[in-house]
N, C-alpha and C positions, 0 to 999 in steps of 0.2 A: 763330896758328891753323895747324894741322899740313893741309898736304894731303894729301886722305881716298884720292889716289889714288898720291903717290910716298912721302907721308910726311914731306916736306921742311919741316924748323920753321917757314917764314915762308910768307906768300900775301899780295895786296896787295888793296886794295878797289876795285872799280870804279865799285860803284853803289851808293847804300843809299834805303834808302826804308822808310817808317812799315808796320808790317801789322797785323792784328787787331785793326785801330779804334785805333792808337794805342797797343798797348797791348806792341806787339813791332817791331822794327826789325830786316827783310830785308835781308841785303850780300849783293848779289854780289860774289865773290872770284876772283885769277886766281893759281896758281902758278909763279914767278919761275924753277923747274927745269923743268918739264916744262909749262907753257903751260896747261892744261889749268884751266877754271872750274866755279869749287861755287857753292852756295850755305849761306849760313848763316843760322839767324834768332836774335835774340837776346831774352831777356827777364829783365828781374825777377823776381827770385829773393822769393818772400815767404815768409819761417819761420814758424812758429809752435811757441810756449814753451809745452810739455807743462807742467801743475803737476809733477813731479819735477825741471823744468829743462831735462831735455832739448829740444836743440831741431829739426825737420824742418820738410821742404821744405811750403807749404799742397798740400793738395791737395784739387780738387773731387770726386774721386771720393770720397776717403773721408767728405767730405760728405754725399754723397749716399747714402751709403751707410748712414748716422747716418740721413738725416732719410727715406728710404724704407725704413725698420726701424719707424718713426716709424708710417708712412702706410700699413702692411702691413692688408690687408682692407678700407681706404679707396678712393673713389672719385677717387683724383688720380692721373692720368694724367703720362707721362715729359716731354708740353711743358713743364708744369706746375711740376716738380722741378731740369728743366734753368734754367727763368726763376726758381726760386729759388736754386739755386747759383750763379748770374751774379751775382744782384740781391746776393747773400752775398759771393760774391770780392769785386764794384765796393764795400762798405763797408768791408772790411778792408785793401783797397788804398786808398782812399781819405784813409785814417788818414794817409798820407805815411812809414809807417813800415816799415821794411826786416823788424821781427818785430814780434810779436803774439803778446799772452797766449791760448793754448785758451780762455779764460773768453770776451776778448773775439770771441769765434769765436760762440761757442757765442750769445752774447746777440745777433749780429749773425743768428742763426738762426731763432731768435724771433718777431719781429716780425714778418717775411714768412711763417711757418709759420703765426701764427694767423690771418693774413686767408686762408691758404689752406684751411687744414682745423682745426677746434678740437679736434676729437679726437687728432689729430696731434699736435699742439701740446701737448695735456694729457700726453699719454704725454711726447714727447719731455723736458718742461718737469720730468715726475716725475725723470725719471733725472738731468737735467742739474742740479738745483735738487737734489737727492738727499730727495724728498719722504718722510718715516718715519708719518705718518701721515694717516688721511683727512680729519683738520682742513687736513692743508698742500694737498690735492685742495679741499677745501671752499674753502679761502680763494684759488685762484686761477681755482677758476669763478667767484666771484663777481667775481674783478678781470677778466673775460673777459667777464660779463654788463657791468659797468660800460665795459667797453672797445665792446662793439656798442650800447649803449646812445647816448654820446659819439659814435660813430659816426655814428649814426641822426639826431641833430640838428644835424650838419654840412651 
């Protein structure tokens, strides 16, 4: 780790400790030329494999970005999108896996969309399912009615 204030290749650790619910690990750092202490925080790096292969870093924003495209003219407010981008990272981290297919992104989005908004859901579900006609619209309201149905006698 290069010190952010002389540049010097090395720095030594003084302190570390867990941040972000566990999900990042804080070091305090000191530099061995010039004395002077950073901090750094480190995390898990989780890709995800575009269908072309390509592969980048996840990211919750472009999440959210996807799924309030989704929710545009709907009544779901930004707590709402943030507790489903959470609820979405914690399953795709969850996998114990360093990448991830986009598919399993996308199906990982799903589930928490429909209990939030069914019209949401429906749009998102068209584009991500690549819906061609209004029989594939027909056939997943009906697995939606069957889903609050199940629901209801829980």
């Amino acid at each position: 780790m290069h010190c952010p204030f002389c540049r010097h290749p090395d720095s030594r650790v003084v302190d570390s400790r867990e941040a972000e619910e566990g999900s990042a690990i804080r070091r305090r750092r000191s530099c061995p030329s010039c004395g002077r202490r950073f901090t750094t925080v480190e995390t898990a790096v989780l890709a995800v494999v575009k269908r072309s292969g390509v592969t980048e870093p996840f990211s919750r924003e472009k999440l959210m970005r996807g799924v309030r495209r989704a929710c545009q003219g709907r009544d779901v407010d930004n707590d709402s999108l943030n507790l489903l981008a959470q609820q979405v990272e914690d399953t795709v981290r969850a996998s114990g896996s360093a990448e991830i297919p986009s598919h399993q992104v996308g199906l990982a989005i799903l589930g928490p969309l429909r209990d939030l908004d069914e019209v949401a859901y429906l749009r998102f579900a068209s584009v991500y399912r690549s819906f061609s006609s209004a029989d594939d619209f027909e056939r997943e309201i009906e697995e939606l009615r069957a889903h609050r149905l199940g629901a209801a006698t829980e």
